[in-house]
C-alpha positions in Angstrom: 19.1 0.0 81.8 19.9 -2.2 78.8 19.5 -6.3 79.1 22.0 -8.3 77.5 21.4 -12.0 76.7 23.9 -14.5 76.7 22.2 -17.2 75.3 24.0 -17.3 71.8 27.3 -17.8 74.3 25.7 -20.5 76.5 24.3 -21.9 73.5 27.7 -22.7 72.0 29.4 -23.6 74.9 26.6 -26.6 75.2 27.4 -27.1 71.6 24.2 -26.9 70.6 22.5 -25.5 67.7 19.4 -23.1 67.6 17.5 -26.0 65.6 18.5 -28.4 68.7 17.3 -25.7 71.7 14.8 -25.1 69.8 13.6 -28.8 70.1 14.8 -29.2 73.3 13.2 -25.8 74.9 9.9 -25.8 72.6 11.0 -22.0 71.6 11.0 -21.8 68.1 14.5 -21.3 66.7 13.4 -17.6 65.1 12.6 -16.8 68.3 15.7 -17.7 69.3 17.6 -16.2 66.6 15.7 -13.0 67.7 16.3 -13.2 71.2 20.7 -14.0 70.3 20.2 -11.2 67.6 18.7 -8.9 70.0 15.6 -7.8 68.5 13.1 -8.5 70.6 12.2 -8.5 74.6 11.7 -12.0 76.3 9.2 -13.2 78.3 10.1 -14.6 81.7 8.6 -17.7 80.6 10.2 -18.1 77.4 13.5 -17.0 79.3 12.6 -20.2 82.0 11.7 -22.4 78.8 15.5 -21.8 77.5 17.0 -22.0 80.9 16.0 -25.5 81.9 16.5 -26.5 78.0 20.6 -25.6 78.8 20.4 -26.8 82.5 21.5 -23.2 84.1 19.8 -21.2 86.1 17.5 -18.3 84.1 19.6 -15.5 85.4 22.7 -17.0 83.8 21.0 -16.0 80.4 21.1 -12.3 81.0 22.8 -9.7 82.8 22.2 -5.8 82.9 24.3 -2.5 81.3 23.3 0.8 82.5 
């Protein structure tokens, strides 16, 4: 089972940059870059962190592919 992230989608629709999540969410925006870019795994808490930065709930961010 693949995990897809929809943050880069989310993050637009918020009209937000990755510089200004990254403030708001105290991810870094490489991290962030990563995560939209899909190159590495998230951590729930990191995942939470973003969530609450975008005001959705955490398992609006992702969703899986089998």
């Amino acid at each position: 089972m693949k995990i897809i992230y929809h943050l880069q989608e989310i993050r637009t629709e918020k009209q937000l940059t990755m510089r200004e999540l990254a403030d708001r969410s105290s991810v870094s925006r490489t991290e962030i870059s990563d995560i939209e870019n899909g190159k590495i795994d998230v951590k729930l808490t990191t995942l939470c962190l973003l969530a609450e930065a975008l005001g959705v709930p955490s398992d609006k961010l992702y969703s899986t592919e089998k």
